[in-house]
N, C-alpha and C positions, 0 to 999 in steps of 0.2 A: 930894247934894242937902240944902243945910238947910231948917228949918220954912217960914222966908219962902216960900222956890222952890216947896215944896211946895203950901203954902195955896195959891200965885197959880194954878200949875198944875190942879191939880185941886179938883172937889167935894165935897161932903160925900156928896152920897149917891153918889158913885162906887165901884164898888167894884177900889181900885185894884193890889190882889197880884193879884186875878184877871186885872185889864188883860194884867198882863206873862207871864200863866201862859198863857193865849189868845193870846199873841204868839208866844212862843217853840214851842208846838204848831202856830202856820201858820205859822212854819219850818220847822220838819220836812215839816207834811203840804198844805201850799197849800192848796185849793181845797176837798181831803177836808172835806166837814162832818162832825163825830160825833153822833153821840147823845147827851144831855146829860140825869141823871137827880139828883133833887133829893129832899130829904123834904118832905111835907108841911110841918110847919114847920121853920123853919132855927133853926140853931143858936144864933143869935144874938137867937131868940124865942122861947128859952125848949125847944127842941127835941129829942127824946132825942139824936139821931143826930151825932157831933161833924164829921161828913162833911156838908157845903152843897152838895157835887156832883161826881158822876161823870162823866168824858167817854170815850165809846166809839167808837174809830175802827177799823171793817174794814181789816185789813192781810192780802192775797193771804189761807190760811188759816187767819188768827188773829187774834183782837181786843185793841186794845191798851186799856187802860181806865187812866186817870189823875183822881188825887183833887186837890177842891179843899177847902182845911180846914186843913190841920196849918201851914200858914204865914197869915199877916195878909191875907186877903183883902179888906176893905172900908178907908175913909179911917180912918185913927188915926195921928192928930197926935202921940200919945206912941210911935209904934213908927219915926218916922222917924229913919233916921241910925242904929240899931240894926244889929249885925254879922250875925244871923241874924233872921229875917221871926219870931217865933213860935218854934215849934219848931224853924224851917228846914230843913223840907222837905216834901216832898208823896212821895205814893205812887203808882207805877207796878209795871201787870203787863201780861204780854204771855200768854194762853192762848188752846190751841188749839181751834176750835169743836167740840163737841162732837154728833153724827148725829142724836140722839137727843133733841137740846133744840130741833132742826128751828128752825134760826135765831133760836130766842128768846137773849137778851141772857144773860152769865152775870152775874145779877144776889147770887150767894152771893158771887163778891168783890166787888160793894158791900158788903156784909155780912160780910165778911173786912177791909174797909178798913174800917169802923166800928167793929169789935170791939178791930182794934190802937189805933187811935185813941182810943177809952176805955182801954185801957189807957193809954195813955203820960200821957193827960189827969188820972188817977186817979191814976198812981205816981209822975208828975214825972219817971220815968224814959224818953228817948227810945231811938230807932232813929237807926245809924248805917249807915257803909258799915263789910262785913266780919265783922259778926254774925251769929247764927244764934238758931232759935227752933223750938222743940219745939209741935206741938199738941195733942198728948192725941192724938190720931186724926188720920181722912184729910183732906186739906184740905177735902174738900168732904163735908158727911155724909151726901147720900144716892148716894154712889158709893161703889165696893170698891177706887178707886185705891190705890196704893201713895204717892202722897207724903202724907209726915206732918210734914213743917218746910216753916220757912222760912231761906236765908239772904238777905242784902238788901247790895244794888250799885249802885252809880251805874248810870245809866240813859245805857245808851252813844250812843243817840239826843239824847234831852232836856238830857243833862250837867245845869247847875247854871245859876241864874240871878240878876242883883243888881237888887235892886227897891227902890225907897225906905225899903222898911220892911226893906232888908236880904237877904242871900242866902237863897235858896230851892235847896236839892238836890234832886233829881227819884230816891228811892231805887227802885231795880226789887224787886219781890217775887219772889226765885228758889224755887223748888219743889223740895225736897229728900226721895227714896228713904228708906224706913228702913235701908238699907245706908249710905248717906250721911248719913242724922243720927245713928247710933250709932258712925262715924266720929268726927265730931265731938262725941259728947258722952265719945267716949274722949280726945281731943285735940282740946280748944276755944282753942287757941291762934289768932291772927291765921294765921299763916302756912298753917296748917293748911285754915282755911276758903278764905284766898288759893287754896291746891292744889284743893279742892273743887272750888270755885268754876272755874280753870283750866279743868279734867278736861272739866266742862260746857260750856264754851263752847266746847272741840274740835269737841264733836258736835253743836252747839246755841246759836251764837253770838248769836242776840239773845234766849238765856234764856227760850225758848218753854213754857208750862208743859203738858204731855199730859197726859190725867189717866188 
């Protein structure tokens, strides 16, 4: 699509990475509405939060939660025809409900997807597929769980998707053992996380996170 096609097609106050983000999510899930949770102000007002919104969709025992933000969500005439939206890509996690939060929403990974998000916004350094990441502690901090990383995977649901302002990867937030990140921080080679990575999805193939 060049500028022309663009302008004629869409408006300015359209927001149109989101259009394709909300497309490719009623593929997956039809008719499933989610949950959709925003900050007060957005980011593009000035807003702490570099996350404009979260979608939360019930899946059988698990919530799948996907970020809108890390790619060009609104009209910008200077991001069309770009190879990647932004950053290109958005954040996906899949965890499992927890008894005790008595169906309240796991709102700490919104606040797990904002934290990485300023990072990458801060260092210029991105997330890809096939890395891994250390968190000081448990992912969630007022639990005694055992995962204490992250590694991150194409989102074998969502895959990857091409929007005018450019491809958008749908990366999965995998939840990684301190068995499994000192794995890894002994051998942080690609292949090594590949094997990781593997091992997990034996037992756990759409990267469920338990905590």
């Amino acid at each position: 699509m060049n500028l022309e096609e663009y302008k004629k097609q869409y408006k300015k106050d359209q927001a149109v990475g989101a259009l394709f983000i909300e497309d490719r999510l009623k593929k997956i899930y039809g008719d499933l509405e989610p949950r959709f949770y925003s900050p007060k102000v957005m980011s593009f007002q000035g807003g702490e939060d570099p996350i404009d919104g979260v979608a939360v969709f019930d899946v059988d025992d698990y919530r799948h939660l996907v970020s809108y933000g890390m790619s060009h969500l609104y009209y910008s005439e200077e991001s069309v025809g770009q190879e990647f939206s932004k950053w290109g890509f958005e954040f996906s996690f899949r965890v499992k409900k927890v008894k005790e939060d008595k169906d309240e929403d796991p709102f700490w990974v919104v606040q797990l997807m904002n934290n990485l998000a300023r990072f990458v916004n801060e260092t210029k350094v991105w997330f890809d597929e096939y890395q891994f990441l250390p968190l000081g502690g448990p992912i969630r901090s007022d639990s005694d769980t055992d995962i204490v990383g992250l590694a991150f995977i194409k989102d074998g649901d969502l895959d990857e998707i091409e929007t005018p302002h450019g491809k958008v990867i749908f990366l999965q937030l995998v939840g990684l053992n301190s068995q499994q990140l000192k794995r890894l921080e002994e051998n942080s080679t690609k292949e090594e996380i590949k094997s990781v990575l593997t091992e997990i999805k034996s037992v756990n193939p759409k990267f469920i996170c338990e905590l």
